[in-house]
Structure formats: C-alpha cells, structure tokens
C-alpha positions as CSV (number, residue, x, y, z in Angstrom):
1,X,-154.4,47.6,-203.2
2,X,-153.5,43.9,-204.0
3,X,-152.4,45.0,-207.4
4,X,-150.4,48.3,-206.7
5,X,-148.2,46.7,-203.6
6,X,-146.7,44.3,-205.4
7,X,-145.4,46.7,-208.4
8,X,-144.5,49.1,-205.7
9,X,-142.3,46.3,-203.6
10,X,-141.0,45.5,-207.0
11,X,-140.1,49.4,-208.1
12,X,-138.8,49.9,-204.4
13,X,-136.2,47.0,-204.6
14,X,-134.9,47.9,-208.2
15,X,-134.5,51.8,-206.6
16,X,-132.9,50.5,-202.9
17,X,-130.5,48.3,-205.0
18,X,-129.7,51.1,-208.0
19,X,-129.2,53.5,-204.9
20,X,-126.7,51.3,-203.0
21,X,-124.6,50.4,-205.7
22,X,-123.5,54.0,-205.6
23,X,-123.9,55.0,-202.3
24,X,-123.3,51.8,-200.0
25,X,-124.6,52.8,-196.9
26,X,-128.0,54.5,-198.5
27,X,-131.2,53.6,-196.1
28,X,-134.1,51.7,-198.4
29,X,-136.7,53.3,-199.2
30,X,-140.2,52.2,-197.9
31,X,-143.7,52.3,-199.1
32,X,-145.6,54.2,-196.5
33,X,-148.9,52.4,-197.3
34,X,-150.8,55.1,-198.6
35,X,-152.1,56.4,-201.6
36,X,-154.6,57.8,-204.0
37,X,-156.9,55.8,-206.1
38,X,-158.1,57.2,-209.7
39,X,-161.7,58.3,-208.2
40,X,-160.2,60.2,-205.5
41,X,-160.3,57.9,-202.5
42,X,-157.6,57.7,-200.2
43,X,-156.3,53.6,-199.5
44,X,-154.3,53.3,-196.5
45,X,-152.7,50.3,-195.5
46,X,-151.3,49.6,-191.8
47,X,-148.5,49.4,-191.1
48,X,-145.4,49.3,-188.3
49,X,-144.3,52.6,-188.0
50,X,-140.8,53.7,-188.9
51,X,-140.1,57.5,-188.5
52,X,-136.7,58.5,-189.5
53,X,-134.8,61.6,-189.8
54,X,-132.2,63.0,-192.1
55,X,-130.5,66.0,-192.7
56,X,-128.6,67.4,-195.7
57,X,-127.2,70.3,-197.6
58,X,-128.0,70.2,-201.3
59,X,-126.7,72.5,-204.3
60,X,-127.1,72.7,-207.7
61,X,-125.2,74.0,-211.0
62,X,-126.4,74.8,-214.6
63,X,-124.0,74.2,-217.4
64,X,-124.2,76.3,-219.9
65,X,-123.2,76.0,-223.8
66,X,-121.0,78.8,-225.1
67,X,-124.0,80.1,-227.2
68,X,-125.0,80.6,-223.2
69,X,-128.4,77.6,-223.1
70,X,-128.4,75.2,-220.5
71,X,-127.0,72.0,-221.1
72,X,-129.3,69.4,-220.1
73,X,-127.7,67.2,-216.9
74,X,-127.4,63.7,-217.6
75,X,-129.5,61.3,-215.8
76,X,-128.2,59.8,-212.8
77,X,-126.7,56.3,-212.9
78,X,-129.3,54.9,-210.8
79,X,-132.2,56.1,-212.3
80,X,-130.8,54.7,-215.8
81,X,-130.0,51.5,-214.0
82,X,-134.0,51.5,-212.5
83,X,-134.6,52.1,-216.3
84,X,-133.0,49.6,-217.7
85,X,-134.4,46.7,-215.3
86,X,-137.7,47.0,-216.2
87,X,-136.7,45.9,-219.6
88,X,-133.9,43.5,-218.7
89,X,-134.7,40.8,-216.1
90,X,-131.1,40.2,-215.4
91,X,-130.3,43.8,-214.4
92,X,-133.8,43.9,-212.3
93,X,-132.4,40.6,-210.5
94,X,-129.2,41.8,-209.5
95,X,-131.0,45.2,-208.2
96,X,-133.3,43.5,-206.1
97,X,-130.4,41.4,-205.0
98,X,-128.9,44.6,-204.0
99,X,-131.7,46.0,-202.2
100,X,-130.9,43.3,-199.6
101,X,-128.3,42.6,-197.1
102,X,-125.4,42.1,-199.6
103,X,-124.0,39.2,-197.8
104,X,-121.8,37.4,-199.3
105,X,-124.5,34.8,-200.6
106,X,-126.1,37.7,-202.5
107,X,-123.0,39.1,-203.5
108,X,-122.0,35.9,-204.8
109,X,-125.1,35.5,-206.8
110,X,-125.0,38.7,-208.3
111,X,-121.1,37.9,-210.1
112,X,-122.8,34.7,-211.0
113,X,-125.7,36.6,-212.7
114,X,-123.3,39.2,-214.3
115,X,-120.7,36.3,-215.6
116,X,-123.1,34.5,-217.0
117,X,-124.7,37.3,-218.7
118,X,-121.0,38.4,-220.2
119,X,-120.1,34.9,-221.3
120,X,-118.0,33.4,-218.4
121,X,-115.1,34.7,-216.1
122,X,-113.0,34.7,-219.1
123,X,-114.9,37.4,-220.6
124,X,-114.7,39.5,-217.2
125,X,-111.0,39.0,-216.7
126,X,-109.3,38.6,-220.2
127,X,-111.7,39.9,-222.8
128,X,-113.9,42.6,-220.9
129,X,-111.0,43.1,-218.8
130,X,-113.4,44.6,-215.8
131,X,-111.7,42.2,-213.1
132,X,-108.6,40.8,-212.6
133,X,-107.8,37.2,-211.9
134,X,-106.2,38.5,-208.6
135,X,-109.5,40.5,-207.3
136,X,-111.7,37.3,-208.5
137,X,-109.6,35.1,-206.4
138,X,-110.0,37.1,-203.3
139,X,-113.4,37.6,-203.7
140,X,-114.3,33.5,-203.9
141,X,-112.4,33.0,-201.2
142,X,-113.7,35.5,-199.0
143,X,-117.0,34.5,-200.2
144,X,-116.7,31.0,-199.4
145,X,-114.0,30.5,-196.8
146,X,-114.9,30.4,-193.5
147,X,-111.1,30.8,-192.3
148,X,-111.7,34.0,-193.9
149,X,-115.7,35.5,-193.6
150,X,-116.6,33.0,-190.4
151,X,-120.2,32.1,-190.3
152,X,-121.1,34.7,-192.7
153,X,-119.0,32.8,-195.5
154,X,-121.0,30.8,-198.5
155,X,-119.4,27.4,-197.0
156,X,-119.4,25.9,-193.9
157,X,-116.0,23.8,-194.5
158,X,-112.6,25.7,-196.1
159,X,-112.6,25.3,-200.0
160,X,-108.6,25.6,-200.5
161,X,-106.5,23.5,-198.4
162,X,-103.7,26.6,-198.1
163,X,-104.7,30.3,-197.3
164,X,-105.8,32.4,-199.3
165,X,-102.6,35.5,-199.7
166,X,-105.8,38.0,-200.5
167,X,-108.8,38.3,-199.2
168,X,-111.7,41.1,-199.0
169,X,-114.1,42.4,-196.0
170,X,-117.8,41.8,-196.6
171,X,-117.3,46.1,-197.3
172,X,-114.4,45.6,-200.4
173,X,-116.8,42.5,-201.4
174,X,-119.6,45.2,-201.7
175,X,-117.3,47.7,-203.5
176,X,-116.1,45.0,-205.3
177,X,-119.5,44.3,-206.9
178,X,-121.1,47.7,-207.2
179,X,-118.0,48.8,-209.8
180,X,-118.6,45.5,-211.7
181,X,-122.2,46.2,-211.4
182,X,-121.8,50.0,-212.6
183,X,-119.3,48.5,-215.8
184,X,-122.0,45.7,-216.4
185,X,-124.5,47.7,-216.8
186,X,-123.1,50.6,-218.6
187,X,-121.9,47.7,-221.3
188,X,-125.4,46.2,-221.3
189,X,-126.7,49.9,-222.5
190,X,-123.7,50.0,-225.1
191,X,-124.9,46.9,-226.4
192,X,-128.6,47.5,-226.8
C-alpha cells in the first residue's frame, strides 16, 4: 500500500488538473482506497466516506472514411495532457497545480511555470503571440491587487498606485489560464 498511494495521488492530480482545464467546474476524482494486489488479495484502506451522485446522457459517433472504415477518434486533450506529464515535469506541475483550488496564487504560479518554459512574456505576447499585453495586464493585477481580488489577491498592499482599467474574476483568471495551458501544451507536443 505505501508504494501504490503515492503514484495513485500523483496520477489522480495530473487527471483532476488535465480534466479541469477543459471543463472548469469538473469534481476530482478520488481514490476510493481499495484495490487488488498481484496474488489476489484484496487491500482496503479507510477512509472518510464521500458518496456522490451524478447523472448524464452520453452519445457516441463513428466516422467513417469514404472507402466506409472507421476512422480512429483522436484522443482526448486531457488524456494527451496526463500523457505528456509523466514525461515532462513542467506540464505534470502545472496539472497538479490545477487539480487544486486555482486561486489566484496557483494560477499565478502556473503563467510563471509556462513563461518560463516559453522563454519569457515576450515570447507569450509578441513571438508566440498566445496572450496579449492587455489580457497579461489584467490578469497581474487581478492576481495581485487587493483593490481588485480582496483577500484572495497574491498581495496584501495595492501594486499600482492608479487602477487598474481591466481586470478579471478569479473565473476569467481560470479561463484565462486553461486556453494558455491548452496552447502551451499543444506547442510543447509540436516541439518534441
């Protein structure tokens, strides 16, 4: 048990975070604690319990080539993104940033991670072009202003003397991210 947890809490927080970059208001995932060992035995570790209940439609297509075989559907984009961080250790840390609240503090951290990892904020807004230098300026200021995000701002104390003339919700901070996430990772796959 005290090796298989920790890969599953690892696993679990690369899906939660893949899965909320494109749908924000997904529910994690949990490990229920249970599970079968190579000899057969059953290990079940207590835990609190959680029941909860959902509900959904589903439907499915084929797509079919005009000789008439199915066409293969492409994977999802956040299995290829649960893919790709267990061989890139930037991607897995912005996913497991993701799996958590996505305050602004780890909002904030994952554009750090992603500029760094592209070469600056001049590579996002002039040469990458993913952001513009409007949209960045909104988003540090909501981040860190307190005029703007209150206690759940980066700062304590105003950064800018004068108002900010655009700002974001904690909800277009999120959206904000998971597109620069989705164009992040879809270049780091371009460029492996």
């Amino acid at each position: 048990m005290n090796r298989v947890y920790p890969t599953v809490q690892l696993l679990l927080g690369w899906i939660n975070g893949a899965a909320k970059v494109e749908i924000p208001d997904f529910h994690d995932v949990t490990y229920a604690g249970r599970y079968t060992t190579a000899n057969g035995d059953q290990v079940i570790q207590p835990a609190a319990a959680v029941l909860r209940l959902r509900v959904g439609v589903t439907a499915s297509a084929e797509v079919r080539g005009p000789d008439g075989a199915v066409k293969p559907s492409p994977q999802p984009p956040a299995v290829t993104r649960v893919a790709l961080a267990a061989s890139n250790d930037q991607v897995a840390k912005v996913l497991t940033l993701m799996a958590g609240d996505r305050n602004w503090d780890d909002l904030w951290k994952v554009y750090e991670t992603i500029r760094k990892a592209v070469g600056g904020t001049n590579a996002l807004v002039n040469q990458l072009q993913w952001i513009t230098e409007g949209d960045k300026k909104a988003f540090r200021e909501s981040a860190n202003n307190p005029d703007v995000s209150g206690d759940d701002a980066r700062h304590a104390i105003p950064t800018s003397p004068t108002p900010p003339t655009r700002t974001m919700t904690i909800d277009e901070g999120r959206a904000f991210i998971n597109d620069l996430i989705a164009k992040w990772t879809d270049w780091v796959i371009a460029n492996s």
